[in-house]
N, C-alpha and C positions, 0 to 999 in steps of 0.2 A: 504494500500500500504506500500512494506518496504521502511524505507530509505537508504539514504544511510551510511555507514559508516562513522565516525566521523573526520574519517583520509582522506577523498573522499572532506571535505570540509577545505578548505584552504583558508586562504588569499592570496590575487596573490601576498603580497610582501613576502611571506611563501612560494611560489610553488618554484618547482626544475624548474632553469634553461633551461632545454631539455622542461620538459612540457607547459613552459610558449612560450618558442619556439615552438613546436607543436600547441597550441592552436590559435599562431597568423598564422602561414598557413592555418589552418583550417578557419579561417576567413578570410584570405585572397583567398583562392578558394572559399568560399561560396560570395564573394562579387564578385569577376570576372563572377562566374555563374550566381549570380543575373545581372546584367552588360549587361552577354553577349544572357540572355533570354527576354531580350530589355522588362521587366516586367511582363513578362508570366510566372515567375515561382510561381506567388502569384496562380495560378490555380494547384500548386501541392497538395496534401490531407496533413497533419498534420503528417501522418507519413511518405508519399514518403519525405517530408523537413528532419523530424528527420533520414530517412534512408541515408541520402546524409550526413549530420551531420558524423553519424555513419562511414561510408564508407571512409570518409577523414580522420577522427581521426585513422583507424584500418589504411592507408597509412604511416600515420607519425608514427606509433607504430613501423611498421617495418622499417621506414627511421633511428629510434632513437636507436633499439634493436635489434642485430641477432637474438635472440630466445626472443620474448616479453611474459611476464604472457599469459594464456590464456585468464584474464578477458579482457587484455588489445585489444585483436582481436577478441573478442566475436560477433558470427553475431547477426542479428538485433532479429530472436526469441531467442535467447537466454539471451538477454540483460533484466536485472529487469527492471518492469514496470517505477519507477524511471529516469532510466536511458534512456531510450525512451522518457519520458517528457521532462528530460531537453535535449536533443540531438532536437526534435522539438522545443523546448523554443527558444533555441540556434539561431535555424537560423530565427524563426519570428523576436528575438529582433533584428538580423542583418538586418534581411528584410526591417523593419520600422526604423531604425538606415538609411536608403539609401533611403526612401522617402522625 
């Protein structure tokens, strides 16, 4: 598997501003949706969780950018295998983060 770019890994006291903004919306709809699936969304597949992941972050891309990179609104096949792991990573740790 590739990884990812060296620049793709940041400390959060290193991230820009806008993204560290972006990332807490994205967690805060993935915690509303866990919420409001009264616990039913532990029955989504590993990747329908990382597709919802995916779907939020590509929102805030364009909430943050007229015209965003394309990497930055890449749909879900298009996304490196990487990038799908931690996009599912993302929402089990929130999932279990709310148990």
């Amino acid at each position: 598997m590739v990884e990812p770019k060296p620049s793709y890994v940041t400390p959060w006291d290193d991230t820009p501003q806008w993204e560290r903004e972006a990332a807490g919306a994205v967690c805060e709809q993935l915690r509303q949706f866990l919420d409001l699936s009264g616990g039913h969304a532990a029955r989504l597949t590993r990747e329908q969780k990382g597709r919802f992941v995916s779907i939020c972050w590509i929102a805030q891309m364009y909430r943050h950018f007229e015209e965003p990179k394309p990497g930055y609104v890449a749909d879900w096949a298009e996304l490196p295998d990487w990038q799908k792991e931690t996009n599912s990573d993302i929402f089990e740790v929130i999932e279990d983060s709310l148990k």
